[in-house]
GUKE-252892 format. One record per atom (N, C-alpha, C, O): residue in one letter; atom name; z, x negated, y negated. Coordinates in steps of 0.02 Angstrom, whole numbers, plus 50000, padded with zeros to 5 digits. Layout:
N
VONU   resn   name       Z       X       Y
VONU      A     CA       Z       X       Y
...
//
This chain:
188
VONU   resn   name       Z       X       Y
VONU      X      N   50898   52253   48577
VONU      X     CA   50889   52183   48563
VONU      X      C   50913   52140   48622
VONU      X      O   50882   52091   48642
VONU      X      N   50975   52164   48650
VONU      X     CA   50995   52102   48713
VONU      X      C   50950   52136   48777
VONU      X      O   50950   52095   48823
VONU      X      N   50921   52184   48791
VONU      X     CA   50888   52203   48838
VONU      X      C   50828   52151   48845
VONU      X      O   50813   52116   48893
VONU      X      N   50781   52162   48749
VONU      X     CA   50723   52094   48753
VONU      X      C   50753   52041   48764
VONU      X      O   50732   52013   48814
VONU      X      N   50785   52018   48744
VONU      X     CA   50813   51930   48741
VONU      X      C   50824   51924   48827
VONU      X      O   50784   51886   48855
VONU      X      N   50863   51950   48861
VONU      X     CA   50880   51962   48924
VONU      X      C   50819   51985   48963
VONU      X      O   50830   51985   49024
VONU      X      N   50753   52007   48945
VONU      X     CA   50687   52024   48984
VONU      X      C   50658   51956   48971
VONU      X      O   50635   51937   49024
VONU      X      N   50647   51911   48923
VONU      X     CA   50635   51850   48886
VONU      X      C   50661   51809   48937
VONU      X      O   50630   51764   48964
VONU      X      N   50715   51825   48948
VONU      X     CA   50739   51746   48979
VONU      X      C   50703   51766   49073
VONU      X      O   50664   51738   49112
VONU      X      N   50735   51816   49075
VONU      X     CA   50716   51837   49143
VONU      X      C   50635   51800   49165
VONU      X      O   50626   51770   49218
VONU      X      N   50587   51809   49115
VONU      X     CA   50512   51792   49106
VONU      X      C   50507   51730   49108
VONU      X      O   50469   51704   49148
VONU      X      N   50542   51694   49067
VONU      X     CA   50533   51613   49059
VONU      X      C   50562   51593   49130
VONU      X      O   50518   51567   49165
VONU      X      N   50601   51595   49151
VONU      X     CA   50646   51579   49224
VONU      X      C   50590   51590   49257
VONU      X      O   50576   51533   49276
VONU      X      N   50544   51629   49280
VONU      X     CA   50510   51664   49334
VONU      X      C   50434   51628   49323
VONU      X      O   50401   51618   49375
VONU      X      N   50411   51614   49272
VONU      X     CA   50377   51578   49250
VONU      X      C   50382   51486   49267
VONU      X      O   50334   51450   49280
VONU      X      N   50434   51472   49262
VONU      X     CA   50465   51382   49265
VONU      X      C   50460   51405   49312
VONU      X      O   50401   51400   49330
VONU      X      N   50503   51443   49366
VONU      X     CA   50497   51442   49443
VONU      X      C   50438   51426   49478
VONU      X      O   50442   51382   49521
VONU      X      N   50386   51453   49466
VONU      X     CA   50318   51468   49465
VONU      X      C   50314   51402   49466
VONU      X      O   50318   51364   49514
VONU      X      N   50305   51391   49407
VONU      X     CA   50282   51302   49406
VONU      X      C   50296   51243   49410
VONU      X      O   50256   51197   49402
VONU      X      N   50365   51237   49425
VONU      X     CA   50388   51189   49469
VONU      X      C   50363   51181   49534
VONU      X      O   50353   51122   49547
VONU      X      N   50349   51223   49581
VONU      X     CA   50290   51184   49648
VONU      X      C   50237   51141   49632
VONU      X      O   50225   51088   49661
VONU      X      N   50201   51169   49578
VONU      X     CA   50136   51169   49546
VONU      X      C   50159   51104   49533
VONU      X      O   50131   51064   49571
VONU      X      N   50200   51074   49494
VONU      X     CA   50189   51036   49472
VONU      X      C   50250   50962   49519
VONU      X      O   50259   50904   49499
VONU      X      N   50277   50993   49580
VONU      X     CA   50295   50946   49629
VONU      X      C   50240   50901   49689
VONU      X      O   50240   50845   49714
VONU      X      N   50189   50969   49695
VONU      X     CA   50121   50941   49734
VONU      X      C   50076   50915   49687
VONU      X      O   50047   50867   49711
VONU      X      N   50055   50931   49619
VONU      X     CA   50022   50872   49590
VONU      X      C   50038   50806   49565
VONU      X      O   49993   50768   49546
VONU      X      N   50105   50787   49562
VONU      X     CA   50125   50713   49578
VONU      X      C   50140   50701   49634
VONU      X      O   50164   50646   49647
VONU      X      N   50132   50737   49672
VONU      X     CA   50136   50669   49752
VONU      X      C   50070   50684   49786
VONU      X      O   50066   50708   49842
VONU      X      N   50012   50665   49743
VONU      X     CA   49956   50733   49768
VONU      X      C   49924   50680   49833
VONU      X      O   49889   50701   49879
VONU      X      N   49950   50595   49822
VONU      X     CA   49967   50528   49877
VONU      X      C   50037   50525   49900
VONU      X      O   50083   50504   49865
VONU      X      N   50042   50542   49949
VONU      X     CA   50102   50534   49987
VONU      X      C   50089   50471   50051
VONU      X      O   50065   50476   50107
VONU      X      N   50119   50406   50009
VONU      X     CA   50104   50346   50072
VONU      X      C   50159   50349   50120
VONU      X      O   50216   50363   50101
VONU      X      N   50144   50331   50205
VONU      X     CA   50183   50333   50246
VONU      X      C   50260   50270   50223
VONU      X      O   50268   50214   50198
VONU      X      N   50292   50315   50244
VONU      X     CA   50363   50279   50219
VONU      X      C   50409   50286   50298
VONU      X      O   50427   50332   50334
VONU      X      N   50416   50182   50300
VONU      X     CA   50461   50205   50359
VONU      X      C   50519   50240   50401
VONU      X      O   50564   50237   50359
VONU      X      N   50537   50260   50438
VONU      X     CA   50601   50290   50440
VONU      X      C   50676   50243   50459
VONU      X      O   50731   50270   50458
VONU      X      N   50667   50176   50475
VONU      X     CA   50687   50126   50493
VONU      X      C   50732   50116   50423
VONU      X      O   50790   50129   50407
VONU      X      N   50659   50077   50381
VONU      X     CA   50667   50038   50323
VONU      X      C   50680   50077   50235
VONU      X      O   50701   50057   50181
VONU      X      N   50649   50151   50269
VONU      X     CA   50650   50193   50191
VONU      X      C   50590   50156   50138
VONU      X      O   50609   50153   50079
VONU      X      N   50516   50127   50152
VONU      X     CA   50500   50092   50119
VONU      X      C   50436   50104   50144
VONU      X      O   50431   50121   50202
VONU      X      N   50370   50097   50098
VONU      X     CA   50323   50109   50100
VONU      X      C   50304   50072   50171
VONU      X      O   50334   50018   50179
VONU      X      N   50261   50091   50223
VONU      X     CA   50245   50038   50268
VONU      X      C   50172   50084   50283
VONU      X      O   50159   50144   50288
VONU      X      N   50134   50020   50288
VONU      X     CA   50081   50028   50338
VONU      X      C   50068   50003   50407
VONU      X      O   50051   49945   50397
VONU      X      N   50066   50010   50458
VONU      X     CA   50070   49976   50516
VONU      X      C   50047   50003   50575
VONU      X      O   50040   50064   50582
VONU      X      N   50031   49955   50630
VONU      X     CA   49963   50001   50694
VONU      X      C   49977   49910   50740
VONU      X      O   49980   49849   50733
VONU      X      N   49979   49960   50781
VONU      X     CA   49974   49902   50845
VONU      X      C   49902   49900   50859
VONU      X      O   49876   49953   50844
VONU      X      N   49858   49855   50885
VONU      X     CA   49780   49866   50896
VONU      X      C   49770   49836   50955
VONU      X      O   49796   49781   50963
VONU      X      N   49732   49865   51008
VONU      X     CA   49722   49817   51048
VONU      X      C   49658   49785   51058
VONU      X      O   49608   49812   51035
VONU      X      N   49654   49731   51090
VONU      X     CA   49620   49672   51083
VONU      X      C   49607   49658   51154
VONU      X      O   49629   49605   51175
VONU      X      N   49582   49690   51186
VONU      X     CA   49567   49662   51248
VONU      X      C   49554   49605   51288
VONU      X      O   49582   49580   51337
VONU      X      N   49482   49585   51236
VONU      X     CA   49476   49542   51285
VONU      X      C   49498   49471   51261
VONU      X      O   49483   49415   51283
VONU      X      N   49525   49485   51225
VONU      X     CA   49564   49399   51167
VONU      X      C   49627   49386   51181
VONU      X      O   49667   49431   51193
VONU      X      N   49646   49314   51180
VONU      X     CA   49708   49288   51197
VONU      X      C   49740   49272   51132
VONU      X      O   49709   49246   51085
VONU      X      N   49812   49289   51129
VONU      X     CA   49869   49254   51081
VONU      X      C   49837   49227   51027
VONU      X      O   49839   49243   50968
VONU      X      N   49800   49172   51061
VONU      X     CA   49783   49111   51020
VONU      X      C   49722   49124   50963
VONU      X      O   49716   49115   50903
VONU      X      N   49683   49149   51015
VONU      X     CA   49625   49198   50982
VONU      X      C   49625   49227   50924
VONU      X      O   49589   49215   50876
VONU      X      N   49678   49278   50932
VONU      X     CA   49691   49322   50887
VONU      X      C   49739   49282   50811
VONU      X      O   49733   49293   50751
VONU      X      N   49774   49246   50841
VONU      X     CA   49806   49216   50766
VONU      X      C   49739   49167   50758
VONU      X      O   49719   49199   50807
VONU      X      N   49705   49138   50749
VONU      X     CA   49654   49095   50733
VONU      X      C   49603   49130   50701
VONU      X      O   49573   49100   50657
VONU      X      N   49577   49219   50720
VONU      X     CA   49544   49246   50682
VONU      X      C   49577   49279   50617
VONU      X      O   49545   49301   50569
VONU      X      N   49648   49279   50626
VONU      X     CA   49682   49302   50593
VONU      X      C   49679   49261   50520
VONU      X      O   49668   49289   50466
VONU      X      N   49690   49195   50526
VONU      X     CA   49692   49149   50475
VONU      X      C   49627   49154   50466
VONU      X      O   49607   49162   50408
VONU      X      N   49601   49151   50495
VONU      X     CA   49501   49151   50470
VONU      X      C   49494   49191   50405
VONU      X      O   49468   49174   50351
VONU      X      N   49529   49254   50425
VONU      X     CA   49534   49333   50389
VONU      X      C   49546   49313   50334
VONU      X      O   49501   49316   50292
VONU      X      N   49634   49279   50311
VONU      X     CA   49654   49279   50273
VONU      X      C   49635   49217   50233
VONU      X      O   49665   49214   50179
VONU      X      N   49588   49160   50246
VONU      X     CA   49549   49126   50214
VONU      X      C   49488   49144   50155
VONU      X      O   49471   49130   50098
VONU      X      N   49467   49195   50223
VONU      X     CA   49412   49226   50170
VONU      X      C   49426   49293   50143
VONU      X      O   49384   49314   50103
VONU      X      N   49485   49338   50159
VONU      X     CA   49500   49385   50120
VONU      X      C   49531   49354   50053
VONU      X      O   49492   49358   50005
VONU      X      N   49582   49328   50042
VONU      X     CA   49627   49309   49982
VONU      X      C   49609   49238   49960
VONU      X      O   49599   49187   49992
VONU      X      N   49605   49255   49878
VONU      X     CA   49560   49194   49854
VONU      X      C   49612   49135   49852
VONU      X      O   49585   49081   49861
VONU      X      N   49670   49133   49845
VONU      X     CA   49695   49070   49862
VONU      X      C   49767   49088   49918
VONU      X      O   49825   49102   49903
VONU      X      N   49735   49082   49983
VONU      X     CA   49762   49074   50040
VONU      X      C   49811   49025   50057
VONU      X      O   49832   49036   50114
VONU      X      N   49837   48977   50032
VONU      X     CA   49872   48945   50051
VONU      X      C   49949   48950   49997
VONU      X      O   50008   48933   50001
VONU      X      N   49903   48985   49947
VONU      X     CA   50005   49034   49911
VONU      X      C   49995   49078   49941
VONU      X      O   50043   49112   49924
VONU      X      N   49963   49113   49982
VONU      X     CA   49984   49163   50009
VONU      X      C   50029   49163   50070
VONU      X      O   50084   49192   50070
VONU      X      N   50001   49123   50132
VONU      X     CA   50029   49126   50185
VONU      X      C   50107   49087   50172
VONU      X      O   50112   49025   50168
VONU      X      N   50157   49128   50166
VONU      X     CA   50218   49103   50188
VONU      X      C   50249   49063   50268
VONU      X      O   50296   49025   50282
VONU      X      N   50210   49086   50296
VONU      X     CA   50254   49081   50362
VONU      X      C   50179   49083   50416
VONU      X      O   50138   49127   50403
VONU      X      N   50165   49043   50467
VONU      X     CA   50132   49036   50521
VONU      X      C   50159   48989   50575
VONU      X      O   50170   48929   50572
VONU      X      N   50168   49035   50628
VONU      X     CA   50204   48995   50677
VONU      X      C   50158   49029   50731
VONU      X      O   50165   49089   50743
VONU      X      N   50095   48982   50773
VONU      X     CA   50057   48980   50827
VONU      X      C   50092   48999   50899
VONU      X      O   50070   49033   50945
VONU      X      N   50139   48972   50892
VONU      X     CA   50163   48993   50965
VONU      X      C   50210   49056   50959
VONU      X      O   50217   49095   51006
VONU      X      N   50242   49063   50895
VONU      X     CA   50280   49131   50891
VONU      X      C   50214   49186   50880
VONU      X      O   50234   49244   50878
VONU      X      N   50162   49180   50875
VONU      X     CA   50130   49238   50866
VONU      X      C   50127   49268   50796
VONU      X      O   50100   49324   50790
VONU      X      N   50155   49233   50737
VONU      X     CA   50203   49269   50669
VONU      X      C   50134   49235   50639
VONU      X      O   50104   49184   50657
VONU      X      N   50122   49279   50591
VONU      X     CA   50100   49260   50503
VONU      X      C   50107   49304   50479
VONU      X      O   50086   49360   50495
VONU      X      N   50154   49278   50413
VONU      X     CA   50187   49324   50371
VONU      X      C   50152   49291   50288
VONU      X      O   50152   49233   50269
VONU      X      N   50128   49351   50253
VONU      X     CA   50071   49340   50172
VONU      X      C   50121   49363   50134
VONU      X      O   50161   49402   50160
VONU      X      N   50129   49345   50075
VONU      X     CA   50144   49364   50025
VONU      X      C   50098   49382   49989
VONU      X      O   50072   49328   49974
VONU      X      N   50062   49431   49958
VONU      X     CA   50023   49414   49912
VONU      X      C   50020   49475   49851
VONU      X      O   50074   49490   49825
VONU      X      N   49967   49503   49833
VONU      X     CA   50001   49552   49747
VONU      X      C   49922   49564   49718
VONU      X      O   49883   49517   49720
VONU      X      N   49904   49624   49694
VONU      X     CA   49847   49653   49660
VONU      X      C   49857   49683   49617
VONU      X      O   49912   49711   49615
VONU      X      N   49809   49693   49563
VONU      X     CA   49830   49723   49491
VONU      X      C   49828   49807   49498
VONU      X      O   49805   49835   49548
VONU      X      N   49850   49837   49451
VONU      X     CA   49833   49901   49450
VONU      X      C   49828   49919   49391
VONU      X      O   49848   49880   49348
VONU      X      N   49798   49985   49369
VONU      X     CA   49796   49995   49306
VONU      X      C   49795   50061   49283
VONU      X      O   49772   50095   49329
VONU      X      N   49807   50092   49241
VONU      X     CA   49830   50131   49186
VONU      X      C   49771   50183   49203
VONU      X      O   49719   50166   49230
VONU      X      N   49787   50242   49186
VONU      X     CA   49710   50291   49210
VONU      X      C   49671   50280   49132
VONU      X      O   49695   50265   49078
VONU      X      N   49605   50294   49150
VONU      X     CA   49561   50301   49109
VONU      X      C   49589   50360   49048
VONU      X      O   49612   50415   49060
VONU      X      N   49573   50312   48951
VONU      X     CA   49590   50359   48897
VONU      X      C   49537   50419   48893
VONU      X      O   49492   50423   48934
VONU      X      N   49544   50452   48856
VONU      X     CA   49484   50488   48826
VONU      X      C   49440   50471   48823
VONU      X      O   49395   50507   48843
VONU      X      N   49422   50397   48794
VONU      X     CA   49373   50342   48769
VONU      X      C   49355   50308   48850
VONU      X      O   49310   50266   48858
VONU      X      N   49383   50323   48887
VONU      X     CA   49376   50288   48963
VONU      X      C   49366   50221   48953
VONU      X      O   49315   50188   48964
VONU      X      N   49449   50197   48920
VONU      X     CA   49461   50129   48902
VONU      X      C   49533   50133   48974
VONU      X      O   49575   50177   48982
VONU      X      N   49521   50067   49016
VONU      X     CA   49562   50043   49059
VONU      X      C   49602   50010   49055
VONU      X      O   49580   49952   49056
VONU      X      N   49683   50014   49049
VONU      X     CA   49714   49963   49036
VONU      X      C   49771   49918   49093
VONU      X      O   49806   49939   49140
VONU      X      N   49765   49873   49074
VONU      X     CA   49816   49851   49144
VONU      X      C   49895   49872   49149
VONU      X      O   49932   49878   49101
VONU      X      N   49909   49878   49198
VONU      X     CA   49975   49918   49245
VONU      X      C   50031   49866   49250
VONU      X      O   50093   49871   49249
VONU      X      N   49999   49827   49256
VONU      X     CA   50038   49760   49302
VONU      X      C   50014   49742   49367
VONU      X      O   49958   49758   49387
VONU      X      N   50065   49702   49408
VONU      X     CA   50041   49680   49447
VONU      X      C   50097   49715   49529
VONU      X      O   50158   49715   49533
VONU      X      N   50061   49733   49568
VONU      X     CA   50107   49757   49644
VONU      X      C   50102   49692   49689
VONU      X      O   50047   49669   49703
VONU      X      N   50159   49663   49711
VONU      X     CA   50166   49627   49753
VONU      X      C   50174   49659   49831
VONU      X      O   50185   49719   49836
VONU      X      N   50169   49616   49891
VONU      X     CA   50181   49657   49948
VONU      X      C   50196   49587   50005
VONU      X      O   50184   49527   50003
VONU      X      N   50232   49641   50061
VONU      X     CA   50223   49574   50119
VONU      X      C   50176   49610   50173
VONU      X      O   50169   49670   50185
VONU      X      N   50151   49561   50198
VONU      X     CA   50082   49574   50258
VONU      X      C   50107   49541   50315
VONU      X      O   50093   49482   50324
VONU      X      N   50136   49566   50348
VONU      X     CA   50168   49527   50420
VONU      X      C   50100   49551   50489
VONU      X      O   50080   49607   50507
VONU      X      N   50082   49487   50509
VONU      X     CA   50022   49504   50571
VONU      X      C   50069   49463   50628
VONU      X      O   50084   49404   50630
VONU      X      N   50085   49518   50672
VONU      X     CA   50113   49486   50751
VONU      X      C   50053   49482   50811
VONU      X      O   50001   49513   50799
VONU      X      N   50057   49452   50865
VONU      X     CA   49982   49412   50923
VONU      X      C   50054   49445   50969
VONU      X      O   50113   49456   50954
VONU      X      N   50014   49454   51032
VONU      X     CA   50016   49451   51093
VONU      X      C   49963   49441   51113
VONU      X      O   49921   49431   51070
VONU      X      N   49938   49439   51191
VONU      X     CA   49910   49426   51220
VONU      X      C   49847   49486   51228
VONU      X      O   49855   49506   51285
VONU      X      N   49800   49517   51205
VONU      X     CA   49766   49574   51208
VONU      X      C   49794   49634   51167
VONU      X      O   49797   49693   51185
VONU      X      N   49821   49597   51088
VONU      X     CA   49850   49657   51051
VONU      X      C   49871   49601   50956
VONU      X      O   49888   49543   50942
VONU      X      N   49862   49638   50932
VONU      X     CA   49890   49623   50871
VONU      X      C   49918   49681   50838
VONU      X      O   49906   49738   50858
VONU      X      N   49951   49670   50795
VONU      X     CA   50014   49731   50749
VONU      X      C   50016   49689   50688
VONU      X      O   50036   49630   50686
VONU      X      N   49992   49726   50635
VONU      X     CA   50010   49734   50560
VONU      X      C   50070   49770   50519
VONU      X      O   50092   49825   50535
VONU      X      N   50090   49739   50471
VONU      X     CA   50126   49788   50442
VONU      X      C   50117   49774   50369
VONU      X      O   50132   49715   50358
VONU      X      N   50098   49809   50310
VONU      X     CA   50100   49802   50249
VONU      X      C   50165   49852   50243
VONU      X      O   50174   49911   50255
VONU      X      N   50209   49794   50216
VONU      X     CA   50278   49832   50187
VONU      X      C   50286   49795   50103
VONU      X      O   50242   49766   50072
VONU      X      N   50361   49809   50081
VONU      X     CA   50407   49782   50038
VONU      X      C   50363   49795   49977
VONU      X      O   50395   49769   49932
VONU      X      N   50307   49820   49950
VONU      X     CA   50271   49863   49898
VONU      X      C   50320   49849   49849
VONU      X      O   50376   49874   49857
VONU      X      N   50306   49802   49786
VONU      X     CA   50360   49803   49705
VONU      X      C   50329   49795   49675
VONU      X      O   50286   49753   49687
VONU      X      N   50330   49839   49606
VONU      X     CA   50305   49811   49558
VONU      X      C   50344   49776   49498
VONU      X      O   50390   49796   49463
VONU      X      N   50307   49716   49500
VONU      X     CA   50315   49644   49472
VONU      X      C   50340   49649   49390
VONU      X      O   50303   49650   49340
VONU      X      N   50426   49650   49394
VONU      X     CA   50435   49670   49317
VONU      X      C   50504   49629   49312
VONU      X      O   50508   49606   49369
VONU      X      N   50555   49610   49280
VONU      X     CA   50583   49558   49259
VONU      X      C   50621   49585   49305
VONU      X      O   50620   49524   49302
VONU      X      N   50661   49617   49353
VONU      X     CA   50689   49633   49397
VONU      X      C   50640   49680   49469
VONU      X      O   50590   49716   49473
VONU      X      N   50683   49655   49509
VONU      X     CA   50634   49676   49580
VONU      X      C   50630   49771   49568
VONU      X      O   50683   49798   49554
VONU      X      N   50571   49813   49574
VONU      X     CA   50566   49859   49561
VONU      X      C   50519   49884   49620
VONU      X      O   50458   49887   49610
VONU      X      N   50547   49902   49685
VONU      X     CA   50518   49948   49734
VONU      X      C   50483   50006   49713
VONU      X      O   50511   50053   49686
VONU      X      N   50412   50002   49726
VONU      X     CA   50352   50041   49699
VONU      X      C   50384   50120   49731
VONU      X      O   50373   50167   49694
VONU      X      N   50422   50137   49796
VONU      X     CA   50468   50186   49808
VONU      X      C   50487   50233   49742
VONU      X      O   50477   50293   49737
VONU      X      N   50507   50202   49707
VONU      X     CA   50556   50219   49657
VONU      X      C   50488   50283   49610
VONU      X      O   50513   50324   49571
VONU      X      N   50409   50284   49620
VONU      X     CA   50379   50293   49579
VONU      X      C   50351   50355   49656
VONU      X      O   50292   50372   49655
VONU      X      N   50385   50376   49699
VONU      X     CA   50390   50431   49714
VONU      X      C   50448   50497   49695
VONU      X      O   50448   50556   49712
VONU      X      N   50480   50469   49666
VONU      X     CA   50543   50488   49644
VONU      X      C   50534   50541   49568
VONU      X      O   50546   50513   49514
VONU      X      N   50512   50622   49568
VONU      X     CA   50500   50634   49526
VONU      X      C   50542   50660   49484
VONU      X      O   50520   50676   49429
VONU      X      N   50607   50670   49496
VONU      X     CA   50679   50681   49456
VONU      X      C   50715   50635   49408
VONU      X      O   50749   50645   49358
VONU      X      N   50690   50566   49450
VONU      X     CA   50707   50501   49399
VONU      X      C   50714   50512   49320
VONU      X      O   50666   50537   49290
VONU      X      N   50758   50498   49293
VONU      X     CA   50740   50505   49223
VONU      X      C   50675   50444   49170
VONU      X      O   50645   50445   49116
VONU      X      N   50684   50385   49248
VONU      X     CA   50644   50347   49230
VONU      X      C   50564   50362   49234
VONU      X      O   50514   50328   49218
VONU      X      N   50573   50432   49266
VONU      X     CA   50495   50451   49311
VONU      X      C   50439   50458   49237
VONU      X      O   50454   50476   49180
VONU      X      N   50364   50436   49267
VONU      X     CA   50302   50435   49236
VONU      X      C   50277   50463   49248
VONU      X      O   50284   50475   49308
VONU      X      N   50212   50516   49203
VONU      X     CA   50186   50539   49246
VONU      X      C   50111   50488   49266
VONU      X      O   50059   50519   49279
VONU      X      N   50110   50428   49268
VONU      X     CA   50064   50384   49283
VONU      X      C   50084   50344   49344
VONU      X      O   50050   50294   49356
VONU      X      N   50133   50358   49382
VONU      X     CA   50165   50322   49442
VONU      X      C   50132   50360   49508
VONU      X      O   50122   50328   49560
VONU      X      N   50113   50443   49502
VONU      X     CA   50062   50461   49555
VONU      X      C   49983   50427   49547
VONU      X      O   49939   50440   49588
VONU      X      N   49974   50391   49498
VONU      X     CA   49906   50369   49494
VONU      X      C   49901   50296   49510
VONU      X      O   49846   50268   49512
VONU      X      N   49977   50254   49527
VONU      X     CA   49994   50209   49520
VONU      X      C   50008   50195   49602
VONU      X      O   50007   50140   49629
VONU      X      N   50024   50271   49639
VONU      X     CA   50031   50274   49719
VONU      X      C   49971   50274   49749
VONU      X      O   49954   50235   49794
VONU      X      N   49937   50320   49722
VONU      X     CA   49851   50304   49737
VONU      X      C   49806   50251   49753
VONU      X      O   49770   50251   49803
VONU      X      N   49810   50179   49681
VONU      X     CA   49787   50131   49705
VONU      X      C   49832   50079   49739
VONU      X      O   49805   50024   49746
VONU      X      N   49903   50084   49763
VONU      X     CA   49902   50063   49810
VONU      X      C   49902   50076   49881
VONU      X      O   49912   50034   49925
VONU      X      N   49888   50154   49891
VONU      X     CA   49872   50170   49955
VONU      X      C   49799   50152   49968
VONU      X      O   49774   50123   50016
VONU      X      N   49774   50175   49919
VONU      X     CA   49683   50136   49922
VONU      X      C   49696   50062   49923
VONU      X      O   49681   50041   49978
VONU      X      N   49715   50022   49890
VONU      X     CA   49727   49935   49916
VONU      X      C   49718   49935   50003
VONU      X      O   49679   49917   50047
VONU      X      N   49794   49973   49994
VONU      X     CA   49821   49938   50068
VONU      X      C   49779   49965   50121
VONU      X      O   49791   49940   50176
VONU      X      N   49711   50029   50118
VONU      X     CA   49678   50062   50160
VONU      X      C   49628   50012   50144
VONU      X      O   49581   50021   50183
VONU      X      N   49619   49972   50112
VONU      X     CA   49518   49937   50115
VONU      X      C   49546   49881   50144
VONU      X      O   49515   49857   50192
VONU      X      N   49621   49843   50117
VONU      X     CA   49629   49777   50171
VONU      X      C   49638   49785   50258
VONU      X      O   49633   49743   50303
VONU      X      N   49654   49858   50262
VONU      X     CA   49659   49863   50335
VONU      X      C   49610   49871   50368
VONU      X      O   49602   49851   50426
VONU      X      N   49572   49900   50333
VONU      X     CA   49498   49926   50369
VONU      X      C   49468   49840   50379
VONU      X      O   49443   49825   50433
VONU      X      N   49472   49778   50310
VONU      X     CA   49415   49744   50327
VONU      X      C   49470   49714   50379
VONU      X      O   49440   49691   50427
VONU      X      N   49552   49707   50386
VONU      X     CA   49542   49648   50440
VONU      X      C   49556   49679   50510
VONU      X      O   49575   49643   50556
VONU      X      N   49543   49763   50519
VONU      X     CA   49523   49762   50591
VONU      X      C   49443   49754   50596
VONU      X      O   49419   49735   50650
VONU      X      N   49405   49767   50547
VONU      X     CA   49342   49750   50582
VONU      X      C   49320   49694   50569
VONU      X      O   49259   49696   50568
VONU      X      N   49352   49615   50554
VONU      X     CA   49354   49547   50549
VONU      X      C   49389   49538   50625
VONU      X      O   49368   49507   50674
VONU      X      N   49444   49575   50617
VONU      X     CA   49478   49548   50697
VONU      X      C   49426   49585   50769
VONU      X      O   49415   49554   50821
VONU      X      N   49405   49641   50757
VONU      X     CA   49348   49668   50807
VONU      X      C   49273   49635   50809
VONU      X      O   49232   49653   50852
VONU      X      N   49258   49588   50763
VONU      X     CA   49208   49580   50760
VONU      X      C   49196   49507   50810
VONU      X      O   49237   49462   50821
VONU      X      N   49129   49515   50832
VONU      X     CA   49126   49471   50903
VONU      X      C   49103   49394   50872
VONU      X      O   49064   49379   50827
VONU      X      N   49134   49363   50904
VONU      X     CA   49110   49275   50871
VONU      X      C   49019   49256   50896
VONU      X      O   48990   49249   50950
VONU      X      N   48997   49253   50820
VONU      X     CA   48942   49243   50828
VONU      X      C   48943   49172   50873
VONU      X      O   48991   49134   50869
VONU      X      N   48884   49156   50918
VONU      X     CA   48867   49114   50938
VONU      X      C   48803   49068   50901
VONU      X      O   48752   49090   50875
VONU      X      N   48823   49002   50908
VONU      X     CA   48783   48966   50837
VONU      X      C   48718   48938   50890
VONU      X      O   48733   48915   50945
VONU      X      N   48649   48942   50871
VONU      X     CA   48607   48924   50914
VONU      X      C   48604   48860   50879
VONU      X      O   48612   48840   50822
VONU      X      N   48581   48822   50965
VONU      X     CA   48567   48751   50979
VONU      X      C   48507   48733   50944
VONU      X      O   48465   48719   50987
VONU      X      N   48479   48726   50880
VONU      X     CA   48402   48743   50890
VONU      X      C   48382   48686   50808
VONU      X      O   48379   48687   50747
VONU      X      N   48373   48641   50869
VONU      X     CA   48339   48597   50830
VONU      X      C   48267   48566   50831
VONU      X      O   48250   48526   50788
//
């Protein structure tokens, strides 16, 4: 009898072993870059800009963020022309994975900061400070964390769309900031 009970446990142990990897790589199956500085989700890329000046570049910049974010003027916290700085506040919904019934429900809301720096033939982004928006400040960080007792298992699905967010706003405003100023014909 203690030989089975003692082959039993031996099995279950060797078994959990087993599946604890299994089940460490399918919640982080999104692993977003996290700085080493800040400890905090960041996205960020220096770009260069050849043939555009300072001025250039923050002016298409606001262009961007006119017609990217529907109300632009809560967004932009901070624009300073000669410092080269615009700093966004801004926040997108997320939501709940699809039921059985492939009924969608809302998540809440992720806030973020969007800092865009100018030099002279260069611009640098950074999407940092990632929280989700709950009666106390709650670093979206925290929903890599799979030991937490607070941990979900809906927080890897929750890393996902905001690594997808923060990958479609980057893509449109380097190819808004790469894109060449149409010239308006004279033609009357």
């Amino acid at each position: 009898m203690k030989k089975e009970l003692l082959f039993s446990a031996a099995l279950l142990i060797s078994c959990l072993i087993r599946m604890a990897p299994a089940q460490v790589i399918a919640s982080t199956d999104i692993i977003p870059p996290v700085s080493e500085e800040t400890n905090l989700i960041t996205y960020e890329k220096a770009v260069d800009a050849t043939e555009l000046k300072k001025g250039d570049l923050f002016e298409k910049a606001i262009a961007w963020i006119n017609d990217y974010y529907k109300n632009p003027t809560d967004v932009i916290r901070e624009k300073n022309a000669d410092a080269g700085k615009i700093v966004c506040k801004a926040r997108f919904k997320i939501f709940n994975e699809p039921d059985k019934n492939g009924t969608v429900t809302d998540a809440g809301v992720v806030q973020y900061t969007l800092t865009l720096l100018f030099k002279d033939a260069k611009y640098k982004y950074q999407f940092s400070e990632f929280n989700w928006k709950q009666l106390s400040y709650y670093p979206v960080e925290r929903w890599m964390n799979s030991d937490s007792p607070s941990y979900s298992k809906s927080f890897p699905y929750y890393l996902r769309q905001v690594d997808e967010y923060a990958k479609k706003t980057i893509a449109e405003l380097e190819k808004f900031m790469m894109a060449k100023k149409k010239s308006k014909k004279d033609d009357w």
